[in-house]
C-alpha positions, 0 to 999 in steps of 0.5 A, spaced: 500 500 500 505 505 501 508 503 494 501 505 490 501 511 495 508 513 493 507 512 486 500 517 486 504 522 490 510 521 484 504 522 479 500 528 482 507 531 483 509 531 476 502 533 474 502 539 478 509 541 476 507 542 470 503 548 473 508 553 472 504 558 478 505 551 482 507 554 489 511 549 494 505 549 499 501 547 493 506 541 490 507 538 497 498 538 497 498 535 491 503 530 492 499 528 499 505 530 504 500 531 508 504 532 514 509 537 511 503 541 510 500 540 516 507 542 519 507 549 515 500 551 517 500 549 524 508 554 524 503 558 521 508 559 514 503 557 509 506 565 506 512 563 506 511 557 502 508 561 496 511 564 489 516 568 492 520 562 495 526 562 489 531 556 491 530 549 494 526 546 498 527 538 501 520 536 503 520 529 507 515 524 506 509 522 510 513 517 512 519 521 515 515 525 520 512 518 522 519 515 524 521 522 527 515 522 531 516 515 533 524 516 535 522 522 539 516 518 543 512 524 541 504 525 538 503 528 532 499 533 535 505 535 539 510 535 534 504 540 530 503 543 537 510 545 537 510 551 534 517 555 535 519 547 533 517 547 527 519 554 524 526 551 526 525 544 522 522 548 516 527 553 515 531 547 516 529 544 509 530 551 505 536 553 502 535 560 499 538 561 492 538 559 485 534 552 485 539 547 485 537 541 481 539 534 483 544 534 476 547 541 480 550 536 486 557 533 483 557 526 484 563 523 490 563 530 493 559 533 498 558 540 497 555 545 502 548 549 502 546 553 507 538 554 509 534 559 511 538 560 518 545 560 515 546 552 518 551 548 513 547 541 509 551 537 504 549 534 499 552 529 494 550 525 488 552 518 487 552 513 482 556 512 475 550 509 471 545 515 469 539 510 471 542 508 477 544 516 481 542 519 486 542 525 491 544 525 499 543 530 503 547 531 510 545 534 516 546 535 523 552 539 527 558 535 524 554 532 517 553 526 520 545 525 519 544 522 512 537 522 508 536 520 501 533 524 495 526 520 493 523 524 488 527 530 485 527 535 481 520 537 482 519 545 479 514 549 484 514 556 480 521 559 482 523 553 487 525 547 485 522 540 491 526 534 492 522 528 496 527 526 502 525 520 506 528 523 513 526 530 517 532 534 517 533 536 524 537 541 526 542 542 532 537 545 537 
């Protein structure tokens, strides 16, 4: 079943990618990150996520907040009720800019970004055979946390989304 979800979310996202007036709100509706998007309007950051948002956003699954909900003993309405939480872990998963597109990420090497709050990721692609690559991206105070980069390239207006299979969270 998660499979069958995950590959509707894939299709939603290329159908609304081809809108070129797709927000980044929007896109992560469609595509059935549910969570995210709870998040973002509990953060009360529904504004932030419109048109004017240009660079790069890594929106998790519905299946990242669970295991993050999970690991730290919590509910989700307790996550969602954690609102200077959830500006910290949203600002987290936006680097300001020029939209990185996964082809940007050189493959070996771990490049550094910074997010909304100046706080470094490192993102590095991987694989030699064009079908078989892909994009980490690495967080935490030493960069020693990695998630991996399930749905790329995903234009949202002047933004660019990359599903992740892991929440980013930053050093409280």
């Amino acid at each position: 079943m998660a499979a069958k979800s995950f590959a509707f979310a894939i299709f939603a996202l290329i159908l609304v990618a081809g809108s070129e007036a797709a927000t980044v709100y929007a896109t992560a509706k469609a595509a059935g990150l549910t969570t995210l998007v709870a998040a973002i309007d509990a953060a009360g950051m529904k504004g932030a996520f419109n048109h004017n948002l240009r660079g790069t956003v890594f929106a998790p699954t519905n299946e990242a907040f669970a295991e993050l909900i999970a690991a730290l003993n919590t509910t989700p309405e307790d996550l969602l009720g954690n609102k200077a939480l959830l500006r910290k872990v949203l600002k987290y998963h936006v680097v300001f800019g020029k939209p990185i597109k996964s082809s940007d990420i050189p493959k070996g090497k771990v490049t550094t970004v910074y997010t909304w709050d100046g706080l470094p990721l490192g993102a590095k692609a991987w694989g030699k055979d064009p079908k078989n690559t892909g994009v980490n991206v690495f967080y935490g105070k030493d960069l020693e946390n990695k998630a991996k980069v399930v749905a790329p390239d995903v234009r949202a207006n002047t933004a660019i989304v990359h599903v992740i299979n892991k929440v980013l969270v930053p050093v409280l």
